[in-house]
N, CA, C and O atoms as CSV, one atom per row, in Angstrom:
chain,resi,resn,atom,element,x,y,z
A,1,UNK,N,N,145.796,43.226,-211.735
A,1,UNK,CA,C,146.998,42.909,-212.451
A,1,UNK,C,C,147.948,44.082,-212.349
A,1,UNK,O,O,147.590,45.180,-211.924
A,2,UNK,N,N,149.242,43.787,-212.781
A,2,UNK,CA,C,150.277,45.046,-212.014
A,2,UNK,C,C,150.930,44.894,-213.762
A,2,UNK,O,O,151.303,43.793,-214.167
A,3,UNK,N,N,150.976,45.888,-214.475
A,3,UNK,CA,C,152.138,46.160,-215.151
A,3,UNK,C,C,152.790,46.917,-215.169
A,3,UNK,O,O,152.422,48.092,-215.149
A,4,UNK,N,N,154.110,46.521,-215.216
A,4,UNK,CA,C,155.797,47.167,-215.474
A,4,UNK,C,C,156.554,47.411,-216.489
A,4,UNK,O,O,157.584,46.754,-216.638
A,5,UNK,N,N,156.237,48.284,-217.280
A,5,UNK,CA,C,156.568,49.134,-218.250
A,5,UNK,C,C,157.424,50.747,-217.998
A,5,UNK,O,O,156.992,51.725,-217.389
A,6,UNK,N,N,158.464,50.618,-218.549
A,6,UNK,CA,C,159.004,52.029,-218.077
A,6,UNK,C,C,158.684,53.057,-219.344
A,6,UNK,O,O,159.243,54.144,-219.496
A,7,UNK,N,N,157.528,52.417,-220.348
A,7,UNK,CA,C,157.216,53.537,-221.108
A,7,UNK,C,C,155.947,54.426,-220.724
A,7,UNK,O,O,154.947,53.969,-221.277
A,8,UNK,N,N,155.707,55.425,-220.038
A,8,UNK,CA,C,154.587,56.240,-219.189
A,8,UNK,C,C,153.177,55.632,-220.484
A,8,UNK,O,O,152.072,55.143,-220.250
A,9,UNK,N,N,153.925,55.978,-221.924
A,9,UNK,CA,C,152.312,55.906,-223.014
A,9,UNK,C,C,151.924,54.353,-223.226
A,9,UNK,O,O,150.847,53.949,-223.664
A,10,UNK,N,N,152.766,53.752,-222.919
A,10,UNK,CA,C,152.062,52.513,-223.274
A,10,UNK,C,C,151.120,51.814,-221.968
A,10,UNK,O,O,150.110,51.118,-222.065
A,11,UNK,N,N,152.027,52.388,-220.422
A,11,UNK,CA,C,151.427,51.626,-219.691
A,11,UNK,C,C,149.988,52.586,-219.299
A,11,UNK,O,O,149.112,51.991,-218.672
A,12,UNK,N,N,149.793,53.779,-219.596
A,12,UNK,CA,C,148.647,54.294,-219.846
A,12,UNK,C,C,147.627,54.235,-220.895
A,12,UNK,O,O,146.422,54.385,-220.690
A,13,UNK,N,N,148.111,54.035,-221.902
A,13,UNK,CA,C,147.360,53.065,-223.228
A,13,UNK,C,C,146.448,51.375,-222.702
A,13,UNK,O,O,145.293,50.964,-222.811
A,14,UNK,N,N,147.646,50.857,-222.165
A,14,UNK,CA,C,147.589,49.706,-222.054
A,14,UNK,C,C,146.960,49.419,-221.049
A,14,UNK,O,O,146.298,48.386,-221.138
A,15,UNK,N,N,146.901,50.240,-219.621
A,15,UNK,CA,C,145.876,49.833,-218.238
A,15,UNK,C,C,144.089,50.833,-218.938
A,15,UNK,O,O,142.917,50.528,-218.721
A,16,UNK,N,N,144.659,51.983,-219.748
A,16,UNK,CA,C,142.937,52.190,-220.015
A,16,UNK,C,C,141.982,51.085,-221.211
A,16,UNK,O,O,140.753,51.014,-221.242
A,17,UNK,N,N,142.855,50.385,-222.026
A,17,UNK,CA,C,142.158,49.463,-222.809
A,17,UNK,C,C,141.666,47.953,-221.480
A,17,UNK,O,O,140.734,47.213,-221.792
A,18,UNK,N,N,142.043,47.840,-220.803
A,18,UNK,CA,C,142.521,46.912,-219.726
A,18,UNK,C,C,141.070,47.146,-218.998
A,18,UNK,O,O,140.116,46.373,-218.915
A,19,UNK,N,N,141.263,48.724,-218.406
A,19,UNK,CA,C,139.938,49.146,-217.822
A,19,UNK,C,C,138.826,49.089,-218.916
A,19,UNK,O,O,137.813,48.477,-218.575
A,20,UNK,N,N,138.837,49.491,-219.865
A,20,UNK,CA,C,136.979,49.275,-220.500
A,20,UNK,C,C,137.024,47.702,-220.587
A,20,UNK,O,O,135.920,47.160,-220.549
A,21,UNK,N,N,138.146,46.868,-220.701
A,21,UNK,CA,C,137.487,45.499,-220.428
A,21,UNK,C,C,136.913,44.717,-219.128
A,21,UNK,O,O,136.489,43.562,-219.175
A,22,UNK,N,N,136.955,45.420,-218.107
A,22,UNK,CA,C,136.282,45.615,-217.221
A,22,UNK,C,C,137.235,44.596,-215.716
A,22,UNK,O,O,136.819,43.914,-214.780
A,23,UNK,N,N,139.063,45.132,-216.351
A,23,UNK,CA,C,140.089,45.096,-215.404
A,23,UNK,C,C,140.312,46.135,-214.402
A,23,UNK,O,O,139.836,47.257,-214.582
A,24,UNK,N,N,141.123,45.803,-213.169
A,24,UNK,CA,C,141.797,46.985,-212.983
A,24,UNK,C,C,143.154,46.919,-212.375
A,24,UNK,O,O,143.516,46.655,-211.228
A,25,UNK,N,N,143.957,47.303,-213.707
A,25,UNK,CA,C,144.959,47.040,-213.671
A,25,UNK,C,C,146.005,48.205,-212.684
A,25,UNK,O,O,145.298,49.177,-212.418
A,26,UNK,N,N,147.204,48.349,-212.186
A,26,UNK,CA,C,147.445,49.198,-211.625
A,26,UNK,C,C,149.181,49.003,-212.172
A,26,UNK,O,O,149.509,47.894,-212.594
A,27,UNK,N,N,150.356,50.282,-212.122
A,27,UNK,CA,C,151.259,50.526,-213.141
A,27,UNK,C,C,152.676,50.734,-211.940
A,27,UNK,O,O,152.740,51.392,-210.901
A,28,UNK,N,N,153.319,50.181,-212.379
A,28,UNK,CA,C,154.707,50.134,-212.068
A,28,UNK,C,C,155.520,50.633,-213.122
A,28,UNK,O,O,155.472,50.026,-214.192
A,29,UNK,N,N,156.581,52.065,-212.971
A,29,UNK,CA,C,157.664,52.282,-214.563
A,29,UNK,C,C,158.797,50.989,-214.034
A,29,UNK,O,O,158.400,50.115,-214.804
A,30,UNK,N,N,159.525,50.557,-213.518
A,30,UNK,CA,C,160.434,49.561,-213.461
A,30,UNK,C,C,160.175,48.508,-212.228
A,30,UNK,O,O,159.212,48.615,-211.468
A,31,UNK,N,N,161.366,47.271,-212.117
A,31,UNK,CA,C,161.016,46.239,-211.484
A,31,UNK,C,C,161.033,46.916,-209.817
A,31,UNK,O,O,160.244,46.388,-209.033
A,32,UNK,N,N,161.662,47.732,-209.442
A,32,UNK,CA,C,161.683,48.607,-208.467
A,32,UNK,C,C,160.410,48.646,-208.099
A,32,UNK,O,O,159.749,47.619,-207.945
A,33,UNK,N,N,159.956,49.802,-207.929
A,33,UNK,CA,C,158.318,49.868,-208.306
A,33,UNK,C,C,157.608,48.990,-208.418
A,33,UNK,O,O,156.440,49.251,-208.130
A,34,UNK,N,N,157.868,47.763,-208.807
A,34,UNK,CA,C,157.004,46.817,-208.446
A,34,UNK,C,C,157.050,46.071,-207.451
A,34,UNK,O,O,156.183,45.227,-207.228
A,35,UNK,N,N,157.818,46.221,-206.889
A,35,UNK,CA,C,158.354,45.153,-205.615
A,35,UNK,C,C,157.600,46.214,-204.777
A,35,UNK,O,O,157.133,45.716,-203.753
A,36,UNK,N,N,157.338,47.583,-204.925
A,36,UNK,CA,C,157.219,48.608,-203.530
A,36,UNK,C,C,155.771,48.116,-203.504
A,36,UNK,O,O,155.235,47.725,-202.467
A,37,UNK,N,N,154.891,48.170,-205.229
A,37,UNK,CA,C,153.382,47.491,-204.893
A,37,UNK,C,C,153.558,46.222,-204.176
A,37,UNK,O,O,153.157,45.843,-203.076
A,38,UNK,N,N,154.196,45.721,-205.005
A,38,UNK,CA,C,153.973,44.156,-204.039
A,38,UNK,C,C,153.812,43.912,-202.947
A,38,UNK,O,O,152.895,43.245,-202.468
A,39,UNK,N,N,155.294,44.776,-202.028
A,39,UNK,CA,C,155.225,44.272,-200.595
A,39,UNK,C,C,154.056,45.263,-199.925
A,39,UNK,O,O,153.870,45.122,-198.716
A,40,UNK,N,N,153.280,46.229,-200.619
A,40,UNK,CA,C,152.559,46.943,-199.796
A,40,UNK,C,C,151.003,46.534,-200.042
A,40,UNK,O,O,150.267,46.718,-199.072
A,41,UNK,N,N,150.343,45.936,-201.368
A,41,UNK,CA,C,149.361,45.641,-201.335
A,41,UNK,C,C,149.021,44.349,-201.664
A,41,UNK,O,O,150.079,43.747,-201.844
A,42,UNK,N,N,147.911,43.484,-201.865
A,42,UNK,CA,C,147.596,41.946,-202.383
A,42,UNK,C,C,148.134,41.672,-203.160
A,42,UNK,O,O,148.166,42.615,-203.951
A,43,UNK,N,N,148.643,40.895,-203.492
A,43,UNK,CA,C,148.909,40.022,-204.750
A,43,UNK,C,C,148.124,40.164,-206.300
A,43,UNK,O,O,146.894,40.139,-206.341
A,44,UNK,N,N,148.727,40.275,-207.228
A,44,UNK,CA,C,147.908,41.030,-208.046
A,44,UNK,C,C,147.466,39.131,-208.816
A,44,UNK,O,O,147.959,38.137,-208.284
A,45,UNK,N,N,146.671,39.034,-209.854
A,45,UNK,CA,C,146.631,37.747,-210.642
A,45,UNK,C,C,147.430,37.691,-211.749
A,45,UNK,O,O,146.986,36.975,-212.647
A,46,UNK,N,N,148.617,38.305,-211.982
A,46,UNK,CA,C,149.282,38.428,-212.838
A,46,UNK,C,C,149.836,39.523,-213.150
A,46,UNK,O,O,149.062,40.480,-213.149
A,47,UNK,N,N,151.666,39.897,-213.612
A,47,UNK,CA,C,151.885,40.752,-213.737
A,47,UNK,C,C,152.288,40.573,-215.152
A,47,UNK,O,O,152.652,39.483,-215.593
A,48,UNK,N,N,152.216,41.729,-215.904
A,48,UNK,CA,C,152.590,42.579,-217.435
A,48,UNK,C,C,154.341,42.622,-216.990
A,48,UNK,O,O,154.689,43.527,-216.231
A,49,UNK,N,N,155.015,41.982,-217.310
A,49,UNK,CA,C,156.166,42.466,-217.181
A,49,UNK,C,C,157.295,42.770,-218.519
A,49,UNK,O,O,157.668,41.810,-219.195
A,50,UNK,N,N,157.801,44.207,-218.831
A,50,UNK,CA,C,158.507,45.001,-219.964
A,50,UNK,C,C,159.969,44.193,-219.099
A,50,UNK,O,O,160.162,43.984,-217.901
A,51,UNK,N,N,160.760,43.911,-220.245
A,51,UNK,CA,C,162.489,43.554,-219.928
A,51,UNK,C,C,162.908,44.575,-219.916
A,51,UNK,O,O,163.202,44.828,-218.747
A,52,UNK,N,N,163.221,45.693,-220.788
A,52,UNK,CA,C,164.373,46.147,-220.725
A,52,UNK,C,C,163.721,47.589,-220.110
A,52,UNK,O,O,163.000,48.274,-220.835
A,53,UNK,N,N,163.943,47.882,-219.108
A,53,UNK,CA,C,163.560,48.956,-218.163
A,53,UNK,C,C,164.930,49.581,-217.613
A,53,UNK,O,O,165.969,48.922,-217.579
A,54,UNK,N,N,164.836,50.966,-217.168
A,54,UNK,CA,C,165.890,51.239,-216.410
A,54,UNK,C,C,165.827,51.289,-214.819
A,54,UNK,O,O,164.631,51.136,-214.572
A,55,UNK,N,N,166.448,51.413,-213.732
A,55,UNK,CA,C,166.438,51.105,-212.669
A,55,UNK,C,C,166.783,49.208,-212.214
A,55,UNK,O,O,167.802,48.523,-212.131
A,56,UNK,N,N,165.307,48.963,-212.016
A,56,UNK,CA,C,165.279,47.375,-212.241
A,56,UNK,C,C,164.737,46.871,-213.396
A,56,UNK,O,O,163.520,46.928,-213.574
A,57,UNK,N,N,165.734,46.214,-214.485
A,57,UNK,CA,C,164.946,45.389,-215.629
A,57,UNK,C,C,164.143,44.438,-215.862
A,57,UNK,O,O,164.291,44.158,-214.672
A,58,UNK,N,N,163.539,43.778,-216.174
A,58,UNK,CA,C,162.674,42.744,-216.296
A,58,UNK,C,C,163.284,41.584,-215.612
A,58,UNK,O,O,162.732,41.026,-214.664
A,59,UNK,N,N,164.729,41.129,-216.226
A,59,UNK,CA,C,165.124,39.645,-216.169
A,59,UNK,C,C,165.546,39.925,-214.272
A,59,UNK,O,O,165.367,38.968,-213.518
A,60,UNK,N,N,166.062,41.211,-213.716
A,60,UNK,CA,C,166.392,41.036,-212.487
A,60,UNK,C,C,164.939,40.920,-211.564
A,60,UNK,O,O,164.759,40.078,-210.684
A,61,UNK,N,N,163.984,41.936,-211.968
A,61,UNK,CA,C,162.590,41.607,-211.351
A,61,UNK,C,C,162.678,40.137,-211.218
A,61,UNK,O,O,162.859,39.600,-210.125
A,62,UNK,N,N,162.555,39.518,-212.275
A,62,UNK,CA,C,161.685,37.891,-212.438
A,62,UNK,C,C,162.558,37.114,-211.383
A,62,UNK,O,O,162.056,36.344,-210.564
A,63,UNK,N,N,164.010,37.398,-211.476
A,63,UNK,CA,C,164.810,36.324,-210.808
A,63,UNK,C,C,164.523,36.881,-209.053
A,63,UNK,O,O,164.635,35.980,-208.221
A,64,UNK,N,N,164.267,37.912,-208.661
A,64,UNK,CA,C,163.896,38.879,-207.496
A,64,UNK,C,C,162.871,37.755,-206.856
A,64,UNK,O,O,162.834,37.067,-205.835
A,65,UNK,N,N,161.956,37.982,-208.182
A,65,UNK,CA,C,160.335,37.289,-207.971
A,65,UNK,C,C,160.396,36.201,-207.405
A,65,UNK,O,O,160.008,36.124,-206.239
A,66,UNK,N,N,161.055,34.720,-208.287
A,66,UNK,CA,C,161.109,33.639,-208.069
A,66,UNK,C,C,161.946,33.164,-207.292
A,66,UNK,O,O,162.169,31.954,-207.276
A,67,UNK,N,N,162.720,34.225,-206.309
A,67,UNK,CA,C,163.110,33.720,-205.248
A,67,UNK,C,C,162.187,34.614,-203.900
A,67,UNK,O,O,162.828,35.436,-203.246
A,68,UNK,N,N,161.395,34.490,-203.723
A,68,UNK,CA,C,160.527,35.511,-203.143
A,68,UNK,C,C,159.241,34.396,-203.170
A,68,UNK,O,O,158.577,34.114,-204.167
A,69,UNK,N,N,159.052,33.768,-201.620
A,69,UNK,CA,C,158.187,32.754,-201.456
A,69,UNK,C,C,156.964,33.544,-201.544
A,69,UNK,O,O,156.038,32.864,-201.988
A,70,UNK,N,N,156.660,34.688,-201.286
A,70,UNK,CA,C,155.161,35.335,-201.009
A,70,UNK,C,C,154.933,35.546,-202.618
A,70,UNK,O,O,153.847,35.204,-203.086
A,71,UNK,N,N,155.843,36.050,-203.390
A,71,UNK,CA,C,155.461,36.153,-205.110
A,71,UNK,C,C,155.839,35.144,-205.618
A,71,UNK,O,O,154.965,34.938,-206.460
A,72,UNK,N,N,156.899,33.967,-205.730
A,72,UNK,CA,C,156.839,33.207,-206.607
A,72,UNK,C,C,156.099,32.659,-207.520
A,72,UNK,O,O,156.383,32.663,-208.718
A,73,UNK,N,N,154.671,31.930,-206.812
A,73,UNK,CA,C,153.570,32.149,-207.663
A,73,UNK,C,C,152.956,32.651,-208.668
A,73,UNK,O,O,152.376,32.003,-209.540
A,74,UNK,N,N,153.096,34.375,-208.565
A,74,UNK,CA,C,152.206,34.974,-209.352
A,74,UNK,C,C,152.765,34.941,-211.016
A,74,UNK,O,O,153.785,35.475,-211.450
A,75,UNK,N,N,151.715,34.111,-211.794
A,75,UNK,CA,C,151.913,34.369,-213.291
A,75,UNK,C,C,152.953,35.667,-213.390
A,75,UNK,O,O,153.037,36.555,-212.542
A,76,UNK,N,N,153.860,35.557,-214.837
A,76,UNK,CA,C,154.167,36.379,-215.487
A,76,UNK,C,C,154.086,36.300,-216.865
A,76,UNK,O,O,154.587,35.357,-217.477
A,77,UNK,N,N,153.612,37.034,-217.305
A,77,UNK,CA,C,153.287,37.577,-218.783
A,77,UNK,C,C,154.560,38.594,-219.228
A,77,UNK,O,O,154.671,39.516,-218.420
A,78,UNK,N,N,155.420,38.637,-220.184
A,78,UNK,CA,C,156.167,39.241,-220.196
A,78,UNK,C,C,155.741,39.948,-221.615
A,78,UNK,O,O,155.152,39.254,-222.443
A,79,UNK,N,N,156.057,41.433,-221.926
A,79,UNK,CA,C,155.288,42.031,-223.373
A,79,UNK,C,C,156.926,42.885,-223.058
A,79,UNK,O,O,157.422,43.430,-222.071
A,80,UNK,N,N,157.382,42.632,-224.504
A,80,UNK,CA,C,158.670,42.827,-224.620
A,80,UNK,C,C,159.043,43.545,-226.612
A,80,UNK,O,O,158.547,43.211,-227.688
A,81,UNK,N,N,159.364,43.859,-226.503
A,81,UNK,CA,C,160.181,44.045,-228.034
A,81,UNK,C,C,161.670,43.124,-228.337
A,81,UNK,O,O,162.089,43.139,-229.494
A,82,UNK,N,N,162.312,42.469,-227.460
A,82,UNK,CA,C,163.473,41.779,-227.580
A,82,UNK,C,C,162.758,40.722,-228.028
A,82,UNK,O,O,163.622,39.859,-228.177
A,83,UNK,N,N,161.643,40.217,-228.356
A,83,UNK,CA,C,161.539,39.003,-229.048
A,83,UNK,C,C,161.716,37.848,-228.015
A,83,UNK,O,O,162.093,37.885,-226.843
A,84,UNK,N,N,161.311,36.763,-228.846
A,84,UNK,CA,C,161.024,35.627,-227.506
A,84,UNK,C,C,162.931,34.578,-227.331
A,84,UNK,O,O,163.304,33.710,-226.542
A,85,UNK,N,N,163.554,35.207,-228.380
A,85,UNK,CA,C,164.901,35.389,-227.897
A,85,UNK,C,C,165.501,35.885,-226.661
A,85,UNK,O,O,166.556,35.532,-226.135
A,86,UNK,N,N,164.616,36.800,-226.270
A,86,UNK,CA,C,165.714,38.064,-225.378
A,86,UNK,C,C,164.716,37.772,-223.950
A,86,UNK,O,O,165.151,38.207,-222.884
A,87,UNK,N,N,163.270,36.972,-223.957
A,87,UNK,CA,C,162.898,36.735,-223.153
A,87,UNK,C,C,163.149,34.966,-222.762
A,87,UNK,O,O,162.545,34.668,-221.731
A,88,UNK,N,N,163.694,34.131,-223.213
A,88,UNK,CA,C,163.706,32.941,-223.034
A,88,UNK,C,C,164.364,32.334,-221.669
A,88,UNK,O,O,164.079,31.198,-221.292
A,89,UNK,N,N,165.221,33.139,-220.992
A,89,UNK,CA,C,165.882,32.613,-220.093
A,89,UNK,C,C,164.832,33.186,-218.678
A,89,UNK,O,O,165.259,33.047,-217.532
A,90,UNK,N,N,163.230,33.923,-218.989
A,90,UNK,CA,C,163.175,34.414,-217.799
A,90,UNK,C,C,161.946,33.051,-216.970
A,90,UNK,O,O,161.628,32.776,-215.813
A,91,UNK,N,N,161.664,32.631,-218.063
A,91,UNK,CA,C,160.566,31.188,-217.092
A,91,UNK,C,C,159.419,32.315,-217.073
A,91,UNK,O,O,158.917,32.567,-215.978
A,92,UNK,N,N,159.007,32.951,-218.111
A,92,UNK,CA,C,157.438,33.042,-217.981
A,92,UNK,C,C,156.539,32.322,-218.225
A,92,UNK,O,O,156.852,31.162,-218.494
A,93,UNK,N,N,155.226,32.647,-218.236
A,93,UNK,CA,C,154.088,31.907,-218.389
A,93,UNK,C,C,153.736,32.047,-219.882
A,93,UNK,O,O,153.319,31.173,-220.642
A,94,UNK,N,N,154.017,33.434,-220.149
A,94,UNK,CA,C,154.298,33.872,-221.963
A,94,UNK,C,C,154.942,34.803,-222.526
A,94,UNK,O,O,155.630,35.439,-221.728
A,95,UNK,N,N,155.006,35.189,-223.724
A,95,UNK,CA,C,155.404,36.278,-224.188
A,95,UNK,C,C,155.450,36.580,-224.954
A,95,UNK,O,O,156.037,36.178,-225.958
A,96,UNK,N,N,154.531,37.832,-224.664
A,96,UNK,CA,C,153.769,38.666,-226.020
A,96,UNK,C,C,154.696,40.012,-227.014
A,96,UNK,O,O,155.056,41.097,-226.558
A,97,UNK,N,N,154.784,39.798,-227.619
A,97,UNK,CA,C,155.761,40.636,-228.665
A,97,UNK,C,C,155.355,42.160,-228.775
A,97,UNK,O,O,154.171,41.832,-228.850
A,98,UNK,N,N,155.315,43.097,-228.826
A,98,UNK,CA,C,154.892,44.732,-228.928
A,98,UNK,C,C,155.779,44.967,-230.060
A,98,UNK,O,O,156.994,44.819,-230.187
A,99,UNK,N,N,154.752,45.421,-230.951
A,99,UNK,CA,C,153.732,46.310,-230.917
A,99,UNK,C,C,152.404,45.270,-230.395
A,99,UNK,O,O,152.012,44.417,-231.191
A,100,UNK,N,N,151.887,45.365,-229.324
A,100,UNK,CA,C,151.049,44.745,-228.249
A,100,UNK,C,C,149.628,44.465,-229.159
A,100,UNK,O,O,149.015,45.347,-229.759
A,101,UNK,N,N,149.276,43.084,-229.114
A,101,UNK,CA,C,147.320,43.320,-229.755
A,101,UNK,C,C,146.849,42.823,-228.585
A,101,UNK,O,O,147.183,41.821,-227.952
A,102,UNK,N,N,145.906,43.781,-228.349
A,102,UNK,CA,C,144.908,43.289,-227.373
A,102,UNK,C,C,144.142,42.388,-227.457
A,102,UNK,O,O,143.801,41.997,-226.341
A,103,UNK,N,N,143.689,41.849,-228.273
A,103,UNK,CA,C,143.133,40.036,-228.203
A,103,UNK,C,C,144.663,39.449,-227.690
A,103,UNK,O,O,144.310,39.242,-226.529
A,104,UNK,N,N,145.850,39.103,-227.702
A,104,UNK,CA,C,146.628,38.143,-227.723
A,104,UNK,C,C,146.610,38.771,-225.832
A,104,UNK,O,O,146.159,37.903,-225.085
A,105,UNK,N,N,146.932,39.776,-225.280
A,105,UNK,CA,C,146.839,40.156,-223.717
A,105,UNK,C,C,145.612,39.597,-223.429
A,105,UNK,O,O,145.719,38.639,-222.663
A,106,UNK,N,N,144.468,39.856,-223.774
A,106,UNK,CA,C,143.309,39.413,-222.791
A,106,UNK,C,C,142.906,37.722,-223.125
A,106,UNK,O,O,142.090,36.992,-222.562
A,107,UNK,N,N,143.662,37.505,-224.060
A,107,UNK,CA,C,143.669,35.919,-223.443
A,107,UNK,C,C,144.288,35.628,-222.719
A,107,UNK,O,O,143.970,35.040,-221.685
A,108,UNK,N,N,145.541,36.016,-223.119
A,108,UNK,CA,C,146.603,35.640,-221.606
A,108,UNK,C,C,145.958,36.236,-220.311
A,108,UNK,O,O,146.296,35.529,-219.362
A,109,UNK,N,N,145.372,36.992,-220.022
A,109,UNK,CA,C,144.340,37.397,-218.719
A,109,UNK,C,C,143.498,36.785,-218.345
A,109,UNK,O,O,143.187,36.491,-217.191
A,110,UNK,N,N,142.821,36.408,-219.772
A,110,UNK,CA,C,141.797,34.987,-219.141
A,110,UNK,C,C,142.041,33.913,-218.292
A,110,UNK,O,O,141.362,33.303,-217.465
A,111,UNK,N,N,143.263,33.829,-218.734
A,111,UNK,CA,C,144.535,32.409,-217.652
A,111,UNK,C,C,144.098,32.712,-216.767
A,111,UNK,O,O,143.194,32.284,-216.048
A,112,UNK,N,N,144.988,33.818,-216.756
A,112,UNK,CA,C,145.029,33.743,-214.731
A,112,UNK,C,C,144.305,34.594,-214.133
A,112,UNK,O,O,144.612,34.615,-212.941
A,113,UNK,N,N,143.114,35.638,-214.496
A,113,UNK,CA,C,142.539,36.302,-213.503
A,113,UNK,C,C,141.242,36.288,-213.622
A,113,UNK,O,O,140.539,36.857,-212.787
């Protein structure tokens, strides 16, 4: 799984709780950065995607994504603080509110990986 968070503590918080559940998740700070994993390694089973990032934000990633026949596919999970207001126009699969609980992420993981 790939998450995109441009906060360094959460997405290190958040891929080591990830790892003792026996993931392995790997970290992008903006939508930038994620496109460089993308086009360079497999397809992940889902990406963690933060909206409001600097460089590339969430909503330009997603629209990037879903025109992008090799990623269109891949689930998005979006973990946001704008509320499911500020995420509604992006066509995720969900979206999880932060301050983040880890039961509500590793179900949404159960989905798709």
């Amino acid at each position: 799984m790939l998450v995109v968070d441009d906060d360094q503590d959460i997405r290190d918080a958040l891929c080591e709780l990830l790892r003792e559940e026996g993931y392995r998740p790997v970290q992008a700070a903006n939508g930038e950065e994620a496109f460089g994993y993308l086009n360079s390694r497999e397809p992940p089973c889902v990406i963690l995607l933060d909206l409001m990032m600097p460089v590339m934000d969430g909503w330009e990633f997603r629209r990037r994504q879903q025109r992008d026949p090799n990623f269109s596919k891949i689930p998005v999970v979006v973990i946001t603080a704008a509320g499911s207001f500020g995420a509604s126009s992006i066509a995720a699969e969900r979206v999880l509110p932060k301050p983040l609980q880890l039961e509500q992420i590793l179900e949404a993981l159960q989905q798709y990986c």
